[in-house]
LUMVEXVO-624265 format. One record per residue: residue number from 1; residue in one letter; x negated, z negated, y negated of N, C-alpha, C in turn. Coordinates in steps of 0.02 Angstrom, whole numbers. Atoms other than C-alpha are relative to their C-alpha. Layout:
[NUM, A, [X, Z, Y], [X, Z, Y], [X, Z, Y]]
...
***
This chain:
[1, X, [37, 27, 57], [1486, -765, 128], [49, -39, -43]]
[2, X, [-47, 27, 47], [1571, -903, 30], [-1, 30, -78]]
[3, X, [-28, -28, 87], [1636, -864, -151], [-43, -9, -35]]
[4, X, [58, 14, 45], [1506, -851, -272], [-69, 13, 16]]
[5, X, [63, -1, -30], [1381, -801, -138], [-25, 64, -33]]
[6, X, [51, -76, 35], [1334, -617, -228], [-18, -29, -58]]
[7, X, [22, 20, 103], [1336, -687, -409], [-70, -43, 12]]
[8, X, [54, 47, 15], [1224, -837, -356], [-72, 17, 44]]
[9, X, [54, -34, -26], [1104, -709, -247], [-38, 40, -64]]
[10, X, [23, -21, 65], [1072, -603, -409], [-18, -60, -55]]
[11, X, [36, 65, 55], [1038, -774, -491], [-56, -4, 10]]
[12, X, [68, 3, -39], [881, -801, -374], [-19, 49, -13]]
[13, X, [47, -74, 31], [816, -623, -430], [-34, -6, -48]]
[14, X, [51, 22, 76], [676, -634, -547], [-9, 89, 5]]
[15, X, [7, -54, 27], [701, -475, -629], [-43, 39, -14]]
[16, X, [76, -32, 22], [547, -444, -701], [-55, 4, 66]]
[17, X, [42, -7, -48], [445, -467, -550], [21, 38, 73]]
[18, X, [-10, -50, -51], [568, -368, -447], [-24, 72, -30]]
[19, X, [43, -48, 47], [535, -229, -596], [-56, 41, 17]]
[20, X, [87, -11, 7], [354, -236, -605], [-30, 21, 73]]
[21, X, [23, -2, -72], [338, -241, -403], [18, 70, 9]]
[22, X, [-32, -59, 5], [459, -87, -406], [-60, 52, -20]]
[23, X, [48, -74, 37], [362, 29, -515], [-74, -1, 10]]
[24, X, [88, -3, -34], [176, -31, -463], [28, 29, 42]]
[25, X, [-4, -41, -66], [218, 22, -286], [28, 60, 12]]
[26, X, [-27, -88, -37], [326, 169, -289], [-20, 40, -53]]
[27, X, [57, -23, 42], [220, 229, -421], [-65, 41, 33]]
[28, X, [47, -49, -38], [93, 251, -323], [-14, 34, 68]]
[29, X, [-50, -34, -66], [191, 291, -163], [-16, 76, -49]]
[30, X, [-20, -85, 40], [248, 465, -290], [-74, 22, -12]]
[31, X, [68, -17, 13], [82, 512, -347], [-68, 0, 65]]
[32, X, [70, -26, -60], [-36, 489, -176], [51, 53, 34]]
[33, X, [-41, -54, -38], [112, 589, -95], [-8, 61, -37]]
[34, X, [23, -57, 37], [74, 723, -229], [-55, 32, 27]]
[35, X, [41, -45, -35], [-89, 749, -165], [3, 9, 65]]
[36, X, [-25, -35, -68], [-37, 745, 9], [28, 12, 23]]
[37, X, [-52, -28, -22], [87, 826, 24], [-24, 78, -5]]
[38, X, [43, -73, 13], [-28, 983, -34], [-51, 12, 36]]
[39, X, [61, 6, -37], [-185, 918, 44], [25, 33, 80]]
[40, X, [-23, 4, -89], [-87, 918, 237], [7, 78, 18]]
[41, X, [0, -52, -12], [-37, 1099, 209], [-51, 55, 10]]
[42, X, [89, -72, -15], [-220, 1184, 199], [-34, -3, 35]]
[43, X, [70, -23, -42], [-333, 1262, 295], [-61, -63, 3]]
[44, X, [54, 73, -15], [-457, 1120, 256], [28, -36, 31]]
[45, X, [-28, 39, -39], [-347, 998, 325], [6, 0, 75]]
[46, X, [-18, -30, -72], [-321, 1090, 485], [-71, 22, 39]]
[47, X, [62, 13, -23], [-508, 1097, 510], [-55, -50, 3]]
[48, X, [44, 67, -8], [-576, 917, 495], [59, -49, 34]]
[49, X, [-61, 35, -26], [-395, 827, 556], [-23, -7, 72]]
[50, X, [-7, 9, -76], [-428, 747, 711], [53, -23, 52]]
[51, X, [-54, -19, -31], [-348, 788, 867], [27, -76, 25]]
[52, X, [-43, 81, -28], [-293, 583, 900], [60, -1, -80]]
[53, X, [-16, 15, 61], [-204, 618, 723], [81, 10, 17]]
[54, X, [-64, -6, -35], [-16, 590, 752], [43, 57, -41]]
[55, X, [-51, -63, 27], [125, 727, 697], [0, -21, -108]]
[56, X, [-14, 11, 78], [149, 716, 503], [61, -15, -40]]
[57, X, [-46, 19, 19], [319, 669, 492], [-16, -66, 30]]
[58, X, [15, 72, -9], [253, 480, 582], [-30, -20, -72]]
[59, X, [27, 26, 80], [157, 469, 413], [28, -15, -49]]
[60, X, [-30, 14, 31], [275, 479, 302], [76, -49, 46]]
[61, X, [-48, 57, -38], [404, 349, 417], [-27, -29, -15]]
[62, X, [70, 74, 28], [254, 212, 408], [-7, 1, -77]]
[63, X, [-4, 24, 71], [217, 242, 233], [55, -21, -32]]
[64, X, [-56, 30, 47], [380, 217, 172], [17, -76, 32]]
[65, X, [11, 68, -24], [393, 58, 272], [-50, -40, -24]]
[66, X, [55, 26, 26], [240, 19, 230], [22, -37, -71]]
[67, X, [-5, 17, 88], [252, 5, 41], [49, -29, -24]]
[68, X, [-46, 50, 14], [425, -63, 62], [-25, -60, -3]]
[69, X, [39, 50, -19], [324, -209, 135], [-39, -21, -62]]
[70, X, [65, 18, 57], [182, -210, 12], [42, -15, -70]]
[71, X, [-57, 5, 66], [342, -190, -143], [18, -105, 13]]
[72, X, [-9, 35, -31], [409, -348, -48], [-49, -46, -22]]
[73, X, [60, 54, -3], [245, -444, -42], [-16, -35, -51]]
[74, X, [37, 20, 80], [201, -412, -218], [57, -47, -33]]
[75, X, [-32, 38, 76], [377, -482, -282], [22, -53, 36]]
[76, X, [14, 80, -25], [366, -636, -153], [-52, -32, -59]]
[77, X, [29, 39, 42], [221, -666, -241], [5, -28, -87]]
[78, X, [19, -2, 46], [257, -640, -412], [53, -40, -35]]
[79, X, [-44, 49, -14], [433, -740, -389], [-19, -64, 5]]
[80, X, [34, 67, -6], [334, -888, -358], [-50, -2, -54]]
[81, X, [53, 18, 35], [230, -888, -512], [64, -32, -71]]
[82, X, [-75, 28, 37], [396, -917, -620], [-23, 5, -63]]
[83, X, [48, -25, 78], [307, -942, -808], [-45, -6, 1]]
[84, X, [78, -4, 19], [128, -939, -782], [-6, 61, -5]]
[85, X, [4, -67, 28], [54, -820, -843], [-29, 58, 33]]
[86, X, [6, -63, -18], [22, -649, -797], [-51, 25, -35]]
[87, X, [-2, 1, -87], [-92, -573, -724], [-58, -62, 15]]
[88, X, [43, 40, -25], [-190, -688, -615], [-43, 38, 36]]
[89, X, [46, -74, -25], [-324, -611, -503], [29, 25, 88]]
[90, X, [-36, -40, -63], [-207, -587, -367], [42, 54, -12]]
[91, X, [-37, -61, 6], [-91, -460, -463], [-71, 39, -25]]
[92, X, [54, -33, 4], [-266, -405, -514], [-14, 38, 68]]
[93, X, [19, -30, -62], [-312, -366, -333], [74, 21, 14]]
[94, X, [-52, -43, -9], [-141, -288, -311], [-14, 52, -34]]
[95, X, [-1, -74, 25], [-163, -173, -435], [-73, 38, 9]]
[96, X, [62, -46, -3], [-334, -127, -383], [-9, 22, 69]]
[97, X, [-1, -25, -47], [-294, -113, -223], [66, 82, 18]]
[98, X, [-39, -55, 25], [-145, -8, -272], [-26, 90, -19]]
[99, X, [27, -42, 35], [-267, 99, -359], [-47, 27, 36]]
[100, X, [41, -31, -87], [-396, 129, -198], [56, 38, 52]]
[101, X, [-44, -36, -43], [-235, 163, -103], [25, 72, -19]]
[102, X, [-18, -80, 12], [-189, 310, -216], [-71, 54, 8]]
[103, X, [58, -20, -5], [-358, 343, -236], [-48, 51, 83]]
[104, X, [-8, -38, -59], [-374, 389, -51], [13, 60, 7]]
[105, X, [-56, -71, -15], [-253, 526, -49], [-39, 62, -58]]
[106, X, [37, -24, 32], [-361, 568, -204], [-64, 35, 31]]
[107, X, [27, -11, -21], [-501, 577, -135], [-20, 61, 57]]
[108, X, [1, 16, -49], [-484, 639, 34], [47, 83, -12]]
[109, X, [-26, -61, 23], [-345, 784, -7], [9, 47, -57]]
[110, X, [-23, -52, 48], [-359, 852, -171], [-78, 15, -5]]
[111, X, [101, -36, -7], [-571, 842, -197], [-19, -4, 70]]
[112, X, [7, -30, -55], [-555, 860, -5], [-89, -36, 40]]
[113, X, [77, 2, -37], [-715, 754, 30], [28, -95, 31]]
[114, X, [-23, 38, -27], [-693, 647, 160], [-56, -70, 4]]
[115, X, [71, 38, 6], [-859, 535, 141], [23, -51, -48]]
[116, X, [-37, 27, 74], [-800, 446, -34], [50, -5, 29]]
[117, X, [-52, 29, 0], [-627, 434, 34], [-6, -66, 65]]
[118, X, [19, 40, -46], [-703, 333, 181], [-19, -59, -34]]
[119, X, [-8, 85, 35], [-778, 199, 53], [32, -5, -27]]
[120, X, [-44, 19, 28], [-642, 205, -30], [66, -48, 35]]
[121, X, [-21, 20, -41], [-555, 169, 114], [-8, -84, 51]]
[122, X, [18, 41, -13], [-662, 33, 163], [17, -53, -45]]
[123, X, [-11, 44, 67], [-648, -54, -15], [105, -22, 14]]
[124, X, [-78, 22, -10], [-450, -36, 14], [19, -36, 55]]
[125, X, [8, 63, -29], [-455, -161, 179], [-20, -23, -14]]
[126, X, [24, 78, 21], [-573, -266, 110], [55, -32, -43]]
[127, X, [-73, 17, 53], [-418, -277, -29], [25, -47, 44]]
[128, X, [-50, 57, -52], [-308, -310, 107], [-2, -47, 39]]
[129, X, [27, 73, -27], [-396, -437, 203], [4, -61, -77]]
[130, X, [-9, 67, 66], [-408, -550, 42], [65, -12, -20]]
[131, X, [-66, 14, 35], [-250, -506, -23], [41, -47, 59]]
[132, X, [-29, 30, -52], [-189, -578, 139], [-6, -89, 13]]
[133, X, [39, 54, 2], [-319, -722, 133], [31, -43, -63]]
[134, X, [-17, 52, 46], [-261, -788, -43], [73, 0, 8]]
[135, X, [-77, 47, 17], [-57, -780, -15], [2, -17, 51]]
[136, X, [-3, 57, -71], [-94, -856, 144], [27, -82, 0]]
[137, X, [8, 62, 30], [-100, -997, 41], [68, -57, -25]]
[138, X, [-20, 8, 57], [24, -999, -107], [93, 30, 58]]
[139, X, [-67, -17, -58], [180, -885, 34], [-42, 45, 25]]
[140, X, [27, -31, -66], [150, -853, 192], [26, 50, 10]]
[141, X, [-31, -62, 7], [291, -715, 195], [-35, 67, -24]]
[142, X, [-1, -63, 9], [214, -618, 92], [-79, 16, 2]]
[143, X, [62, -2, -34], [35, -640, 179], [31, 43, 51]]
[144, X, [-15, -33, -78], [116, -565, 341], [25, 43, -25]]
[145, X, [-32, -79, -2], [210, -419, 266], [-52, 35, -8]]
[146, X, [62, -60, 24], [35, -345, 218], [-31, 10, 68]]
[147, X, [33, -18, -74], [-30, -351, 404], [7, 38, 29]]
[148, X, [-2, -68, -16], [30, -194, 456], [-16, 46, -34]]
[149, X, [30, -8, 61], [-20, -138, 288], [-91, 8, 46]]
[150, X, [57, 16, -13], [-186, -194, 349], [-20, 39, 73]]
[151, X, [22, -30, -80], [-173, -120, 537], [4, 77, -13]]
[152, X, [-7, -61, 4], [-113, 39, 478], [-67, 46, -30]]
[153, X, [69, -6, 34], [-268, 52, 366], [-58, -3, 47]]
[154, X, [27, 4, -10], [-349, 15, 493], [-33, 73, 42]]
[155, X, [-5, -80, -26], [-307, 179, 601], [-16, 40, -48]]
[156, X, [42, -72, 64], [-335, 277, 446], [-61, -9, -1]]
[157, X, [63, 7, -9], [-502, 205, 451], [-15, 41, 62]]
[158, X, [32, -78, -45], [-545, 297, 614], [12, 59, 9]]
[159, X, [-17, -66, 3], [-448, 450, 589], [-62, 26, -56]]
[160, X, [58, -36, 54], [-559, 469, 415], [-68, -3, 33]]
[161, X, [77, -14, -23], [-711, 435, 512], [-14, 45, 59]]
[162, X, [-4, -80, -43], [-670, 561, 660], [0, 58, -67]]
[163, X, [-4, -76, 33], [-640, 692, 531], [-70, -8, -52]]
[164, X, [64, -2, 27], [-809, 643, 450], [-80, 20, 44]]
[165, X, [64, 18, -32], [-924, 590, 579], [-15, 38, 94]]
[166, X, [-27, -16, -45], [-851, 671, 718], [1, 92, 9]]
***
């Protein structure tokens, strides 16, 4: 790295939108892991969990990847808005998709009803298809880091509907 290459990498850092990306996401990383990290251990869990459902240490590997990704995405995007103003309705649909994603774990392991965490579930891809659809646009980067985001969701979609419908 030539001379000056760390100083003038921390130049390119937009602080605030690494910040803000930071604490939305692992925000609500800490808090859905609250409820499932309690939910996984009970008896309920161990009687609607279907058997295609992978070990429970793969879950937490992916999620934390995951949300690195989604952290990532949000402060591609929010790096590229430079002084306009905040929020637009794409950190809008971040944080509401943010808020279905905890909501899940809500749902699903602490009031234990898997029906409601299913549309909730549904509402949280539709998120991610759009969210995908509008920085498709504006950076492509951080359109594609949400696509596994989006596939992974998608498997949770039929695990929640085996343990519903199933």
């Amino acid at each position: 790295m030539k001379k000056g290459g760390i100083k003038n990498l921390f130049k390119k850092i937009n602080w605030n939108a690494l910040f803000l990306s930071a604490l939305a996401v692992y925000a609500t990383e800490i808090l859905g892991a609250l409820f499932t990290m309690r939910g996984v251990k009970s008896f309920w869990y161990s009687t609607v969990r279907p058997s295609i459902t992978p070990p429970n240490w793969v879950f937490l590997v992916v999620w934390n990847i995951l949300f690195f990704m989604i952290f990532v995405s949000l402060y591609l995007y929010l790096k590229k808005l430079k002084n306009r103003r905040w929020p637009s309705n794409v950190e809008l649909l971040y944080s509401i998709n943010l808020v279905l994603n905890f909501l899940w774990s809500f749902f699903y392991f602490w009031i234990r009803n898997p029906i409601i965490a299913f549309v909730d579930l549904i509402l949280l891809w539709i998120s991610i298809a759009i969210l995908i659809c509008l920085n498709w646009k504006s950076n492509r980067t951080s359109a594609l880091l949400l696509i596994p985001y989006l596939l992974w969701i998608s498997f949770a979609g039929v695990l929640n509907y085996l343990s519903v419908f199933v």
